[in-house]
C-alpha positions as CSV (number, residue, x, y, z in Angstrom):
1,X,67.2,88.3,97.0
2,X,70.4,90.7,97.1
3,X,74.1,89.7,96.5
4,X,76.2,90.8,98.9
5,X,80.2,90.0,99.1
6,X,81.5,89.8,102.7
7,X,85.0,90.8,103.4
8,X,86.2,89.1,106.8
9,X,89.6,90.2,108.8
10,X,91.7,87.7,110.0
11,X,91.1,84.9,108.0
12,X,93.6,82.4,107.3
13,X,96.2,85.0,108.7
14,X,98.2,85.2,112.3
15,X,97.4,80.9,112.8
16,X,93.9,81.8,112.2
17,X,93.4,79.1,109.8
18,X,89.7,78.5,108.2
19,X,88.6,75.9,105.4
20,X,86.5,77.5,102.8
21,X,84.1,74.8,102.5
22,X,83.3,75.3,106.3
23,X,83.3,78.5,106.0
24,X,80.9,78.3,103.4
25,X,78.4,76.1,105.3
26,X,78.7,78.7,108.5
27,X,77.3,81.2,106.1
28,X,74.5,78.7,104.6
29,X,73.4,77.7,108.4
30,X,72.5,82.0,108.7
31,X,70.4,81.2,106.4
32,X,72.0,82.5,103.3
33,X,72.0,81.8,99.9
34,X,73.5,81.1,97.2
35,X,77.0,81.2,99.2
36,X,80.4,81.4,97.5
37,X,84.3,82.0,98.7
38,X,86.9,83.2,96.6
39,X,90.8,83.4,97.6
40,X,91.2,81.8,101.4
41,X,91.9,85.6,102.9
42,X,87.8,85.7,104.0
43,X,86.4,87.1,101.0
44,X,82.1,85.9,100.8
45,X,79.4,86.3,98.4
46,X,76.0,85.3,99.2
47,X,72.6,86.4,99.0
48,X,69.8,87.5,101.1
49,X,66.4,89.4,101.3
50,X,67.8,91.4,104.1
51,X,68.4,95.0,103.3
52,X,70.0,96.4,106.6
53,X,73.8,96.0,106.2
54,X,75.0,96.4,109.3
55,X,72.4,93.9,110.7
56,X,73.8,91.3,108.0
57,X,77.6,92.6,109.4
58,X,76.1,91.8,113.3
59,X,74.8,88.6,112.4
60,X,77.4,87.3,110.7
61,X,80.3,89.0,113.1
62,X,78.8,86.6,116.3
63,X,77.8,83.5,114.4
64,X,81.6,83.4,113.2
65,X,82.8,84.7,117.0
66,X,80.5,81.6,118.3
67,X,82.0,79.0,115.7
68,X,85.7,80.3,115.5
69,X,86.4,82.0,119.0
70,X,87.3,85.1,117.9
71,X,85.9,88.2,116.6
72,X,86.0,88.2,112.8
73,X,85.2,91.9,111.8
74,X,83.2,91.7,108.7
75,X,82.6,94.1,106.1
76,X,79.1,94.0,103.9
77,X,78.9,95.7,100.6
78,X,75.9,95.0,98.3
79,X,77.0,93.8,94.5
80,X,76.5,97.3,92.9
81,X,78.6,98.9,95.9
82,X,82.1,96.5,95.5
83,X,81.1,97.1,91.0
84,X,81.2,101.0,92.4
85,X,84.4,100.2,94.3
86,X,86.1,98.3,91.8
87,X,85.1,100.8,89.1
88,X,86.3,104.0,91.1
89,X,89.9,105.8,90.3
90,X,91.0,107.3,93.6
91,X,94.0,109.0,91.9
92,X,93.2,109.9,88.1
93,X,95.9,112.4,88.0
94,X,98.7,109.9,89.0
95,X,100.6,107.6,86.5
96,X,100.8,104.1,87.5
97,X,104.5,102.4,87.8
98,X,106.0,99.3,88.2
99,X,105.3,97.7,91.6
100,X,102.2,100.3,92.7
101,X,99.7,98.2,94.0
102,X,96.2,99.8,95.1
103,X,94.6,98.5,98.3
104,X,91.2,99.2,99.2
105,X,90.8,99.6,103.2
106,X,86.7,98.7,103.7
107,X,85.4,100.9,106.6
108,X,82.2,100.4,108.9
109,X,81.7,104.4,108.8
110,X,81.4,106.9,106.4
111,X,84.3,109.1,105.5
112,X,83.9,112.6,108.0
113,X,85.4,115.9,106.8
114,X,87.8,115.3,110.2
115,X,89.1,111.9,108.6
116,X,89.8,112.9,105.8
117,X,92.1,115.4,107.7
118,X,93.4,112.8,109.9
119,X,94.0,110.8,106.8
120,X,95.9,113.3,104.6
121,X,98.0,113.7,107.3
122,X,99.8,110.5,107.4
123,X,100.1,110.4,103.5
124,X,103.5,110.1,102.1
125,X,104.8,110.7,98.4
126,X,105.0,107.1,98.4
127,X,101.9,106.1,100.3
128,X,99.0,108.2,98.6
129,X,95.8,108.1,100.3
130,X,92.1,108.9,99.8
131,X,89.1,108.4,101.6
132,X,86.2,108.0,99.7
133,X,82.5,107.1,100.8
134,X,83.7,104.5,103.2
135,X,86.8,103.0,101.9
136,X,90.3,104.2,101.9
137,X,92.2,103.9,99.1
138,X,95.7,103.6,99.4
139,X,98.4,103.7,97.0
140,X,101.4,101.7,97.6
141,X,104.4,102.8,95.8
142,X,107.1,100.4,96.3
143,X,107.2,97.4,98.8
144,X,104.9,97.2,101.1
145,X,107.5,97.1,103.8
146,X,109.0,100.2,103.0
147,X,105.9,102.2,103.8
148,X,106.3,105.4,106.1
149,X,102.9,104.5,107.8
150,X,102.9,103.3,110.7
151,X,100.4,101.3,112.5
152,X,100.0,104.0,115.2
153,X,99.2,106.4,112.0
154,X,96.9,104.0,111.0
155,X,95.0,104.0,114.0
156,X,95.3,107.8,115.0
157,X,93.9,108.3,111.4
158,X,91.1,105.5,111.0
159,X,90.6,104.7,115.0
160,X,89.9,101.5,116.1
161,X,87.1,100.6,113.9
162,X,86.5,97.4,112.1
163,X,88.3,97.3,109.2
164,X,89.9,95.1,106.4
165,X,92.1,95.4,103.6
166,X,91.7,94.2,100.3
167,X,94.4,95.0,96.9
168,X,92.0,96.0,94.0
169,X,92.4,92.9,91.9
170,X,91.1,91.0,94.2
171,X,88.2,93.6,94.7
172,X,87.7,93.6,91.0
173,X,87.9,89.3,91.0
174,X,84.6,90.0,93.2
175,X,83.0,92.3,91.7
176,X,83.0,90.0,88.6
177,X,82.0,87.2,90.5
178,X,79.3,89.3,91.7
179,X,78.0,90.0,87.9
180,X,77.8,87.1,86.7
């Protein structure tokens, strides 16, 4: 069996509100094991013998549509992915300060050559980005609502894709749930 974290959007956020331990048993009645939540925003571990990720994101994107009545986009990375995630350094060359916090965007595609365009365009000294493989990594210096991205940028850069934000502690949280 593989481990696997899910990361679901719009969980326990905009009177979307789920209970863990339910959510927990929706993943066990897929038929997946060893099933686990950590902090209430819709982060998942489980396992499973299937290897096809984005048949795992399918499945579990209309059993949760079914049960909640709304789609629930849901990001699958495999244990060694989020330990490769949590591990990575997006900006080695920039000195962290007070009140930076790094959030990891999780993307259904790949990065292209043409997003990362789209994406260093609506960078900002205080809003460093960087696509790699297929997360975003963004770099919040300051508040978050002081950002000069908008969510127009956002979309013009990314499109309309699933997506979900994470901050790296909690990505890191996972991956060490994940490893042990």
């Amino acid at each position: 069996m593989l481990r696997y974290a899910a990361f679901l959007r719009a969980i326990n956020v905009g009177g979307h509100t789920v209970r863990m331990d339910d959510l927990r048993r929706q993943f066990e009645a897929l038929g997946l094991g060893r099933v686990a939540t950590l902090i209430a925003s819709g982060n998942v571990i489980f396992e499973s013998n299937l290897t096809d990720r984005i048949a795992l994101e399918e499945r579990i994107e209309e059993a949760l549509e079914r049960w909640l009545g709304y789609e629930v986009a849901t990001l699958v990375r495999s244990a060694a992915e989020v330990s490769a995630i949590a591990a990575f350094d997006p900006f080695p060359d920039v000195a962290p300060r007070e009140g930076d916090t790094l959030h990891i965007l999780f993307l259904r595609e790949w990065a292209t050559p043409e997003a990362q365009t789209r994406v260093a365009a609506i960078a900002r000294p205080q809003d460093l980005l960087r696509l790699h493989e297929s997360e975003l990594f963004w770099l919040r210096r300051g508040k978050m609502m002081d950002s000069g991205i908008a969510p127009q940028d956002w979309i013009a850069a990314l499109g309309r894709g699933p997506n979900t934000a994470r901050t790296a502690n909690t990505v890191r949280k996972i991956a060490a749930r994940l490893a042990g």
